[in-house]
N, C-alpha and C positions, 0 to 999 in steps of 0.2 A: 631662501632655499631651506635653512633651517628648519621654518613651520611645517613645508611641507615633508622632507624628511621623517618628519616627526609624526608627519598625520594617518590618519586610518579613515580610509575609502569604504563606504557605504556601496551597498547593490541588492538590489532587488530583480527577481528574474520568475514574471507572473507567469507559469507553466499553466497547461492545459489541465494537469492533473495534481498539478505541485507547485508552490509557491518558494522559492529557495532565493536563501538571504547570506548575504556574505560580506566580512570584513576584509581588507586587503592592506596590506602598507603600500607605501606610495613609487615601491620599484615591481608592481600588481604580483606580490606573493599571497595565496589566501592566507589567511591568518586563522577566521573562523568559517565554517559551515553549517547553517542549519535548514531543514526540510522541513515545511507545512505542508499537512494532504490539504489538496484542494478539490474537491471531489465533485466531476462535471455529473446535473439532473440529470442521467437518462430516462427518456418516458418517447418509445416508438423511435420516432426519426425526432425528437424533441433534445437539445445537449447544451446543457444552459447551467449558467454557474450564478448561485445566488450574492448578491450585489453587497448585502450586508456583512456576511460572514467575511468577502471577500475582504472590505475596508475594514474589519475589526482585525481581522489579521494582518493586513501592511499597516495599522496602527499600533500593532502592537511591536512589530518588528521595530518599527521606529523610535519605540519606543525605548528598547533595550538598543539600539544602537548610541542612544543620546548619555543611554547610563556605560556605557563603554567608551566612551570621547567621539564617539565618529562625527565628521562636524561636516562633510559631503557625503550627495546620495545620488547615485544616478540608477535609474529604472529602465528594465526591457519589459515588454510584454508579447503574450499573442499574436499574430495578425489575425483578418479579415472577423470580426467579434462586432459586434453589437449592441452599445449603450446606450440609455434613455433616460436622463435622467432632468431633476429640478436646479436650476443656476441659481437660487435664493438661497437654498440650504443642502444642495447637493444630494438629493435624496434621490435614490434609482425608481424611475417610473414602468419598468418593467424587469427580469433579471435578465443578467450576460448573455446573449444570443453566441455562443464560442463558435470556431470553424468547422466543430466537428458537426453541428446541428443542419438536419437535412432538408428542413422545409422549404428550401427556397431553392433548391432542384426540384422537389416533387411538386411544388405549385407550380414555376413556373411557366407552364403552359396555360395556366388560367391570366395570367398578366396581358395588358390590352396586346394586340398584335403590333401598334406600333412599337412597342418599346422591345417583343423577341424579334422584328424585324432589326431594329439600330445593332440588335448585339450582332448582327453576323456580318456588320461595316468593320471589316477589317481594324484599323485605326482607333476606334472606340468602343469596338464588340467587349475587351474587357471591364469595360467600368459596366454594363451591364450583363456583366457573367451571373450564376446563379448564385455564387458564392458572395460577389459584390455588397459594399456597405447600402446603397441604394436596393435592389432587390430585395435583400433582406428585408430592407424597411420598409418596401412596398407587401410586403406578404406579413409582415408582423400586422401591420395598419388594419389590413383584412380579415388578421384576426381577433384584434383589437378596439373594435371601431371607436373607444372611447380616446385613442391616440391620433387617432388621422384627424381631426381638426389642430388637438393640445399640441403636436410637432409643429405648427407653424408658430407656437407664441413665442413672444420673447424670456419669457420665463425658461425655455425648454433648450436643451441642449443634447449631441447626439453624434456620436462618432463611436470609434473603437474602445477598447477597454482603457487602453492607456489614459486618453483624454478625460476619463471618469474617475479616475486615482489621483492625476492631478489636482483636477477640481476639489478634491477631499482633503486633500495636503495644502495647496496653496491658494485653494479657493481664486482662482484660476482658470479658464477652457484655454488649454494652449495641447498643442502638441507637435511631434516633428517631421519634417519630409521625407521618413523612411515610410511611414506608416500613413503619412495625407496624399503620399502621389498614389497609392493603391487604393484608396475607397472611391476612386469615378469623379472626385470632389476636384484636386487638384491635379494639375498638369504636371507630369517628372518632370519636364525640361527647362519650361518656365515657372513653374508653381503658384502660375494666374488659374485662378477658381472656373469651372466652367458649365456654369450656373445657366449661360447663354445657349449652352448645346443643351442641358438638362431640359430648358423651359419647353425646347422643339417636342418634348414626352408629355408635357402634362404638369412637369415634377415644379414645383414653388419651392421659392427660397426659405431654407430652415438656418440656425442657427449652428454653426459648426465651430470647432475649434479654430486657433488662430496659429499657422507656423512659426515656431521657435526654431533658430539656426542652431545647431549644438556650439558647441565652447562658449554657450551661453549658460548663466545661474537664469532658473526660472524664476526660485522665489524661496521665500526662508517658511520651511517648514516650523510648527510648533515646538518648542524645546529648544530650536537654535541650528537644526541643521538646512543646509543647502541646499535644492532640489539643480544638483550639475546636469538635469538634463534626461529625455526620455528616447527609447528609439525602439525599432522593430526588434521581433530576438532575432531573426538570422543575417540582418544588417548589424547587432551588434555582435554576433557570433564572426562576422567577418572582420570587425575593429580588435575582437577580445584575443583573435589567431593572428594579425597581424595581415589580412591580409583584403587589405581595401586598396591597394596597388594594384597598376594596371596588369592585368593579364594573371593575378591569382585566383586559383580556384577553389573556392571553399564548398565543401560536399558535407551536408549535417545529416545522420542517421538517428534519428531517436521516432516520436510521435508517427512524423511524416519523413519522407528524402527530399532534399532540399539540393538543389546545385546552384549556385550563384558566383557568378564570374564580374570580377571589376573592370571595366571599361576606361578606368583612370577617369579623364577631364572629358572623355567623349561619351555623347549618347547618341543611343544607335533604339527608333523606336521600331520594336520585335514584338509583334503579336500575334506568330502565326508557329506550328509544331509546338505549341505549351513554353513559347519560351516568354514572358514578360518584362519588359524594361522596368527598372527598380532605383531608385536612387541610394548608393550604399552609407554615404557620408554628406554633409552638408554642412559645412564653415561660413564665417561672413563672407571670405572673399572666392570662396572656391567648391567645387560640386566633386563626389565621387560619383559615377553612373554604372551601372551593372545591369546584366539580364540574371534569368531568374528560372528554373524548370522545379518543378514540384510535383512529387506522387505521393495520397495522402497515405494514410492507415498503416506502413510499413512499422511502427513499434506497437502497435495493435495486433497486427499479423504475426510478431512474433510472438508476443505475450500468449496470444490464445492458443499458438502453437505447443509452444508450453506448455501448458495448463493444460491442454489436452491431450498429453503424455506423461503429465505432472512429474517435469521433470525441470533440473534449473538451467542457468545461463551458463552453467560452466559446462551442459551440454554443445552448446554453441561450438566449442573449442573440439569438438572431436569427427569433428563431420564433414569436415576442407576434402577428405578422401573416397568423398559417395560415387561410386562409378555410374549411377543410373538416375542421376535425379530432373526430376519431370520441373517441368512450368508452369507455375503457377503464380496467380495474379492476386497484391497485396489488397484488401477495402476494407475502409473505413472503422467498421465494429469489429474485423479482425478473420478467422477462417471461416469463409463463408463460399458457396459456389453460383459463380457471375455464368452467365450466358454460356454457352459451348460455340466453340468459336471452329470454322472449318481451318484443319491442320492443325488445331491447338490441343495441346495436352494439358487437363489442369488436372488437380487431387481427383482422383475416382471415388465417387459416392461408398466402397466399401474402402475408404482409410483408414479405419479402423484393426482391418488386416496387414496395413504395410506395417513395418520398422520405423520406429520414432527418426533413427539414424537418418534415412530417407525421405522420409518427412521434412524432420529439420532440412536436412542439405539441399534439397529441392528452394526453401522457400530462400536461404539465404545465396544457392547462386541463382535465383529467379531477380534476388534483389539488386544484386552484382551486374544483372544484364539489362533492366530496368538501367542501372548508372548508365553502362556504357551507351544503352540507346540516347537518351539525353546529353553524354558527351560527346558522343559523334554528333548530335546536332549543331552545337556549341562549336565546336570545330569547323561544320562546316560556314555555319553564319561568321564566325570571328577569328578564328583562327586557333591555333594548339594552346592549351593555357600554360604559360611558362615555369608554372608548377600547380601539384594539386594539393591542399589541404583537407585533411578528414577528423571529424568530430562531432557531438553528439553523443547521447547516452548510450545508443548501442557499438558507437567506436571503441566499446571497451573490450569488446569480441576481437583478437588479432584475426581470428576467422573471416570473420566476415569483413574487414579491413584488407587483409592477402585475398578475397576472393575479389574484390571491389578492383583492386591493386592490376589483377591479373586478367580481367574483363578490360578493362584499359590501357594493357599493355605499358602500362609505367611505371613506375617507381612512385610513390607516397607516403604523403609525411602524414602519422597520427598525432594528434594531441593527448599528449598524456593527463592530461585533466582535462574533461571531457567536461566542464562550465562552459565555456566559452563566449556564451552569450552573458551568465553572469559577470565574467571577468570583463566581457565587453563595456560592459553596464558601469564596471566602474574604472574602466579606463577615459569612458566617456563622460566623468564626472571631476574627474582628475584635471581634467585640459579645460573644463567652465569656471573649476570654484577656482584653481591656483594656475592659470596659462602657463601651464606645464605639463609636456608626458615622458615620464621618465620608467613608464614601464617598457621591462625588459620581452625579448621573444620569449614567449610560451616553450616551454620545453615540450618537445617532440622526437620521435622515431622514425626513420625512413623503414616503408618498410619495400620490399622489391616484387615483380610479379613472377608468376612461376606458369609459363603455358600449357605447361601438364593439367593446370586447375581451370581452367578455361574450355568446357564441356559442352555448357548449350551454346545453340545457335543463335544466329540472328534471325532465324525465317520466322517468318509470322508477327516479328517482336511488334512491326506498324501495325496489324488489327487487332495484336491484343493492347495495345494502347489505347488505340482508339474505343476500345472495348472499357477500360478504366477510365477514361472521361466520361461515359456514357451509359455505362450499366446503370439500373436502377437494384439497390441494395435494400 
């Protein structure tokens, strides 16, 4: 008990736009904090992070963690991303395809009709969604032609980002069940590979990562430290809040809106209203399950928001009292105008004459009522969630936390350190290197609803939804 007492937890938390690295002691108080820009290529619908810059910077983090004592490291990354790289020397054979990169909506309609006809089978329409690790791959291929043979050699390896840091650090393809039951490859419930349904498309067997259970060491990184273990960020943002117990509900506000509820020891498979079955935790002897709702571009939406009032986030904080604010729908690159939808109100082409005031407040109880439609779903598929957790970089808004609160008519707990996927990162490293977790509950704030703030409606909220899975941006 002693050692671990004594030790200092490594974490890594590979962001969209930021690389953040943190020291922890072993009751998960941060100790240090530091930020890398990680700056995603934009070029059109092209959002891609280059591969080397990537590893030179978790090598260096790793670096200064070894001259610090930290002697465990547990890492989150991304979802849905796309690595190609060489298994002899690790070398990336194309750069990071991230989530935010568009091309594999805007082809997809060039992809054979067999394979857009499977996606609309219920059942396994999501392993080929646009966003999908397969999809991707089949539309990189196409524009690539020098890869669609080299993906089948043995030499070649090809999953998410996480599985390509690995490979860098411990010279390794492993990765874990938060992040292998979402790319179409493996099954949530059984986590047998399904190579057998893939073959019915056309698609041949590549080489893919191998699942690793957490409260597992992967492998000893260079210098001496412990790789405790890899996981999704908002599967680790559910471990880092405490809340991978049944019937909690963890809501992340940063990049994208994230809702994910744990299911405990049951899995329930949901493919239908944007909810997706998700696996939150995964031990040797035991499985956490969860569903999963997601709306992307909501910390994009805000930023441009911003910016285009050039004003800051401590704006956020004064606009809970907009009596008039209109609907309006979050995407992807940030404020931008999606289809005109019949009965919908979104920004009018002359915004430039409203009040920033207005502006703001429109987009953050548009974002508030976006929550609640996805928790009325949740509710009605599973039942009330027996409490709500909220966090993520934009949790830092009490604002927009009381308007989230008040949309939902309950009471919610913020995370006052708004890491969470980091802290998760190394709570989940904590329980591989020393079969122990002796971190404490995150410190949090109840905050309450107030129905005077509860403004827009529900009408419409199903076609403009339907509207955000389906515009072209």
């Amino acid at each position: 008990m002693f050692l671990l007492e004594e030790s200092k937890i490594g974490a890594i938390d590979v962001g969209t736009t930021k690389i953040k690295a943190g020291i922890y002691n072993a009751h998960g108080k941060l100790i240090e904090l530091v930020e890398l820009e990680s700056p995603v290529m934009h070029k059109g619908p092209i959002a891609e992070h280059d591969p080397k810059r990537l590893i030179l910077s978790i090598k260096e983090i790793v670096r200064n963690f070894s001259k610090k004592g930290v002697k465990c490291l547990g890492i989150t990354t991304y979802r849905g991303s796309l690595a190609v790289w060489n298994r002899n020397d690790n070398s990336a054979l194309s750069n990071i395809i991230t989530w935010m990169d568009l091309r594999s909506s805007i082809r997809y309609k060039e992809l054979p009709f067999r394979i857009r006809l499977f996606s609309k089978v219920p059942k396994i329409g999501p392993i080929l969604s646009p966003e999908s690790l397969i999809v991707r791959l089949l539309v990189l291929t196409r524009e690539r032609s020098d890869l669609a043979n080299l993906i089948y050699s043995n030499d070649v390896c090809i999953w998410n980002v996480d599985a390509f840091i690995v490979s860098n650090l411990i010279n390794k393809c492993y990765t874990d069940a938060t992040i292998g039951t979402l790319t179409g490859i493996y099954h949530p419930k059984n986590f047998n590979d399904m190579w057998r349904l893939l073959s019915l498309l056309g698609l041949k067997r590549f080489n893919v990562p191998e699942i690793i259970d957490h409260e597992k060491v992967l492998g000893l990184i260079e210098g001496g430290i412990k790789l405790g273990g890899v996981m999704g960020d908002q599967q680790a943002a559910s471990l880092g809040s405490n809340c991978i117990e049944e019937g909690c509900l963890k809501i992340t506000v940063g990049s994208g809106l994230f809702l994910d509820l744990s299911l405990g020891r049951s899995f329930k498979l949901m493919t239908s209203q944007g909810l997706l079955p998700i696996v939150l935790y995964k031990a040797p002897s035991s499985v956490n399950w969860g569903v999963e709702a997601y709306v992307p571009g909501v910390g994009t939406f805000i930023d441009s928001t911003l910016k285009l009032f050039d004003i800051n986030y401590e704006a956020m904080e004064k606009v809970l009292d907009v009596k008039d604010p209109m609907f309006v729908l979050p995407t992807l690159y940030g404020l931008r105008f999606p289809k005109m939808g019949k009965g919908l109100t979104f920004l009018p082409i002359d915004y430039y004459s409203l009040s920033h005031r207005r502006v703001l407040g429109s987009v953050l109880h548009s974002i508030a009522l976006l929550t609640r439609f996805y928790y009325n779903i949740i509710v009605k598929r599973t039942g009330r969630p027996r409490k709500v957790v909220i966090t993520g970089g934009l949790s830092r808004s009490k604002a927009l936390v009381k308007l989230i609160a008040s949309y939902l008519e309950r009471p919610v707990l913020r995370t006052k350190d708004p890491h969470m996927s980091l802290r998760g990162a190394a709570r989940l490293a904590q329980r591989a290197c020393y079969s122990e977790d002796l971190f404490s509950e995150p410190e949090m704030e109840m905050l309450e609803p107030n129905e005077d703030l509860k403004i827009l409606s529900d009408n419409n909220i199903i076609k403009a939804v339907k509207l955000i899975r389906n515009m072209q941006i």
